[in-house]
DRENDOVEX-542988 format. One record per residue (C-alpha): residue number from 1; residue in one letter; x, y, z. Coordinates in Angstrom, 3 decimals. Layout:
% DRENDOVEX-542988
   resi   resn         c1         c2         c3
    NUM      A          X          Y          Z
...
//
This chain:
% DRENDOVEX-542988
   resi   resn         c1         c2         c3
      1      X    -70.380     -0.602    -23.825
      2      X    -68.442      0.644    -26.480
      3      X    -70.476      3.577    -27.182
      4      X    -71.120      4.636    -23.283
      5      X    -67.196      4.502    -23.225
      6      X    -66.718      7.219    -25.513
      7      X    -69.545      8.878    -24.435
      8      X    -67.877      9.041    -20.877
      9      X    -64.479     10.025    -22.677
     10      X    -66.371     12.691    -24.033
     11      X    -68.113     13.989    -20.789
     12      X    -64.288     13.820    -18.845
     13      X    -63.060     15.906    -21.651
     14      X    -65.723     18.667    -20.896
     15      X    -64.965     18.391    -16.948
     16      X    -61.296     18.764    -17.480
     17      X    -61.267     21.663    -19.994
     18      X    -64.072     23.575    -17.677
     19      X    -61.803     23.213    -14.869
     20      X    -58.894     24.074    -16.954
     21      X    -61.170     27.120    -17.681
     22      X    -61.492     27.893    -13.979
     23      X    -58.238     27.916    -13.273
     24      X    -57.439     30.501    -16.161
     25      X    -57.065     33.939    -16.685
     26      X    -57.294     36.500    -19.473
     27      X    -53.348     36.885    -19.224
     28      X    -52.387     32.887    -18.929
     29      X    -50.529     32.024    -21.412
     30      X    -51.232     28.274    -22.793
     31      X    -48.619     26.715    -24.327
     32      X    -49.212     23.808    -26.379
     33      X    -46.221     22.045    -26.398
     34      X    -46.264     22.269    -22.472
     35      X    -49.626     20.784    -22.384
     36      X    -48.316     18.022    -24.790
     37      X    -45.479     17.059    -22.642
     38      X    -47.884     17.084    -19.109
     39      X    -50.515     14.819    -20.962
     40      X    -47.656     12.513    -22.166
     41      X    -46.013     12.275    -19.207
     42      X    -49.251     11.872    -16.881
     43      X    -50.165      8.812    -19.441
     44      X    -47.004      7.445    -18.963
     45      X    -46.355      7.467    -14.986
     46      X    -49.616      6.912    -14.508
     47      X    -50.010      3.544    -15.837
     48      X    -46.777      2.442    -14.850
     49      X    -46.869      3.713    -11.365
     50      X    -50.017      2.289    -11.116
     51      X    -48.648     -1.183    -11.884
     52      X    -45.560     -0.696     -9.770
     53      X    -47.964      0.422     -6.593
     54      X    -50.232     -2.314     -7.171
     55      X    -47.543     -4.778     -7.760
     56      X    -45.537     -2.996     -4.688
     57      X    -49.529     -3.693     -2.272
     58      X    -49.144     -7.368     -3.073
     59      X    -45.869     -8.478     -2.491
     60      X    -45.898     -5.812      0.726
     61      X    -49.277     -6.655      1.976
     62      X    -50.444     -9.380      0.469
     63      X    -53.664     -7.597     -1.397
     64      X    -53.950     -4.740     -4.441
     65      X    -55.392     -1.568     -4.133
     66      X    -57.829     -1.549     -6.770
     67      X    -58.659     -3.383     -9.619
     68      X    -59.600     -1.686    -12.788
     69      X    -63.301     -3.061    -14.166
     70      X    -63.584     -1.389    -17.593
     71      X    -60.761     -2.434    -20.226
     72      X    -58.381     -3.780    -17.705
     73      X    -55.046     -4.437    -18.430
     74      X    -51.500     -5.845    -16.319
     75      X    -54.182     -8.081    -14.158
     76      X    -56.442     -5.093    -13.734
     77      X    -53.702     -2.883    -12.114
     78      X    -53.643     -0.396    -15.029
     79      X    -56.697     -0.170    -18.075
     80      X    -56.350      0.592    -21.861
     81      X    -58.858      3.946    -20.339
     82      X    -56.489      4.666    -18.119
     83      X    -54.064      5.691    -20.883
     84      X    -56.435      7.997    -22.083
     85      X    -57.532      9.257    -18.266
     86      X    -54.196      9.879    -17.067
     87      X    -53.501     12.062    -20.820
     88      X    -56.860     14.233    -19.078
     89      X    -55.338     14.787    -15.946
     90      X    -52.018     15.712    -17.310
     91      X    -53.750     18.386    -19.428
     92      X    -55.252     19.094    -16.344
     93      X    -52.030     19.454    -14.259
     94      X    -50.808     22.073    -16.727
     95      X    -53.214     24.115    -15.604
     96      X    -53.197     23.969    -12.090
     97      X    -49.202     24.008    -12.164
     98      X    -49.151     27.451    -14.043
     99      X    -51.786     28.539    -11.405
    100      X    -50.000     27.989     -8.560
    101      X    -46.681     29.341    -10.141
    102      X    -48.791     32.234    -10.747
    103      X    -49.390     32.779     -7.087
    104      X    -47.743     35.349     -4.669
    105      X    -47.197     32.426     -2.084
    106      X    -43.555     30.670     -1.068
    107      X    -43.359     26.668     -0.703
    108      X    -44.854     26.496     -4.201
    109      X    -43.735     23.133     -5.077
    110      X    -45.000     21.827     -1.308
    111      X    -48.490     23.394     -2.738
    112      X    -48.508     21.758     -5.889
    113      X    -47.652     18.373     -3.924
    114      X    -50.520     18.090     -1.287
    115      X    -52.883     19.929     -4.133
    116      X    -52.236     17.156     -6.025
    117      X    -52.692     14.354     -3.978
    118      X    -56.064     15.685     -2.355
    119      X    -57.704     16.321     -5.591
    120      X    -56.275     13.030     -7.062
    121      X    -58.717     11.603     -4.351
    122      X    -61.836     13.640     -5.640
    123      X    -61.323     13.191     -8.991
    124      X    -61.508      9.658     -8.398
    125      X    -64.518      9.646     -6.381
    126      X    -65.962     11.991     -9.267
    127      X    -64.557      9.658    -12.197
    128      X    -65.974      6.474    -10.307
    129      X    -69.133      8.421     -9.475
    130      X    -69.974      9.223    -12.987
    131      X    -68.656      6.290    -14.357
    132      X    -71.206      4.399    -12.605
    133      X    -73.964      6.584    -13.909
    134      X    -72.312      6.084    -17.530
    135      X    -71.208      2.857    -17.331
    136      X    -73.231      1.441    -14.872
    137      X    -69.737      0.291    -13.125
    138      X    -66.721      1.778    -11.498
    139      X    -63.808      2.479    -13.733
    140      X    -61.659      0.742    -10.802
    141      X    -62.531     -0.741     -7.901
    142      X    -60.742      0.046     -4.613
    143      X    -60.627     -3.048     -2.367
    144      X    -60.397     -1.398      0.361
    145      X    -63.674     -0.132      0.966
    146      X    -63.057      3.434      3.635
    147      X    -64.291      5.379      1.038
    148      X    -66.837      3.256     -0.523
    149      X    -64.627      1.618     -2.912
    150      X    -64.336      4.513     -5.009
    151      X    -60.853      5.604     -3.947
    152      X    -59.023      4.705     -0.395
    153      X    -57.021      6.918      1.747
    154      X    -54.022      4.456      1.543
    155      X    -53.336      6.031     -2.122
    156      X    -52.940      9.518     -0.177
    157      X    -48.990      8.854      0.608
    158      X    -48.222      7.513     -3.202
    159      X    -50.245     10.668     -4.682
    160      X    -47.583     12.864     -2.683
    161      X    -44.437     10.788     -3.570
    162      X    -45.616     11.363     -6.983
    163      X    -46.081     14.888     -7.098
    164      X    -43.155     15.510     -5.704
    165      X    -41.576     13.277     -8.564
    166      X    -43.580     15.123    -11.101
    167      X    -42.007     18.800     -9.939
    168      X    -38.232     17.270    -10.624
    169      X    -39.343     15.682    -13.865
    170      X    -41.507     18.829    -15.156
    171      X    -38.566     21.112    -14.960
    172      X    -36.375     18.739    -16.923
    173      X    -38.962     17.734    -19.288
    174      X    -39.868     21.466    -19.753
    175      X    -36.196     21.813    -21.234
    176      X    -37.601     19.549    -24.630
    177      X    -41.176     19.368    -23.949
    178      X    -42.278     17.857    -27.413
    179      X    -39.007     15.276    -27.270
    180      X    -40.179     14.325    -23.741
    181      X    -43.890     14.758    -24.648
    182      X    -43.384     12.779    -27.651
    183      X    -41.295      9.849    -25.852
    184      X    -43.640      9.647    -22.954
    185      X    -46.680      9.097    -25.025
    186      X    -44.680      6.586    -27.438
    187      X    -43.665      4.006    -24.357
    188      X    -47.175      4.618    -22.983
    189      X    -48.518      3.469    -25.500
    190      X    -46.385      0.078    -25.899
    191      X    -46.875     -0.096    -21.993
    192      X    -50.511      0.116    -22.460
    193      X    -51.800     -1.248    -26.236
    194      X    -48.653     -3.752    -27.015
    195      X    -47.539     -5.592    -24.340
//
């Protein structure tokens, strides 16, 4: 299982840096301490937000979400993967942020927001997808089952509550983005590996 992990790793690594490809041009410029601070704040409000939602489903509605099925951690809200998932799609949001600023359009934060959460959806469907082919399981599980357990319209709302939150904490973290990067990554990391 191991093995397949990394091999999956691997194979999400090549998706996300294609993508970040795409969404490139010969005059965008990548800045690395930028991209640090987006991975290590994507690895750390990801896990913890996906506690808090989970945690949030059950005491609100008596049922979770989803339940993670490969390395799960916090009673399967959250995974030690999902550490390293959310770092992907942080590196990812870099790029898709500087694209949109890039853009000749007003409302760009509103953009970024709804972007966010709609694609959050596919890349889930895509993560569980391939995962299954991988794995031979879903990385999580979504209980609800409108979407064939591999993600659930009912996550729609918290994807756009936290892109919003991401725009605010961006432009502050952008102010220090290897202190933030750096700190993010660090209680991440006790979140997910030591507690």
């Amino acid at each position: 299982m191991l093995t397949n992990l990394i091999i999956f790793f691997f194979y999400l690594v090549a998706v996300v840096y294609c993508a970040g490809f795409a969404l490139t041009n010969s005059s965008t410029q990548v800045r690395a301490k930028e991209v640090y601070m987006y991975s290590g704040t994507l690895a750390l409000i990801g896990c913890i937000s996906e506690v808090a939602i989970n945690s949030f489903c059950r005491a609100a509605f008596d049922s979770s979400l989803w339940v993670y099925q490969v390395t799960p951690i916090h009673h399967g809200d959250t995974s030690i993967f999902a550490f390293f998932q959310w770092s992907l799609y942080g590196y990812h949001l870099y790029f898709v942020h500087q694209k949109i600023q890039s853009l000749d359009v007003k409302y760009k934060e509103y953009i970024f927001t709804v972007f966010l959460a709609v694609e959050a959806l596919l890349l889930e469907i895509l993560v569980n997808v391939s995962s299954n082919f991988f794995l031979n399981t879903f990385i999580f599980y979504y209980l609800p089952g409108d979407m064939g357990h591999l993600t659930t319209v009912f996550v729609f709302p918290f994807y756009l509550l936290g892109g919003a939150i991401l725009i605010g904490i961006f432009s502050r973290f952008l102010k220090d983005p290897m202190f933030f990067g750096t700190l993010s990554f660090s209680v991440a990391f006790i979140f997910v590996f030591l507690s």
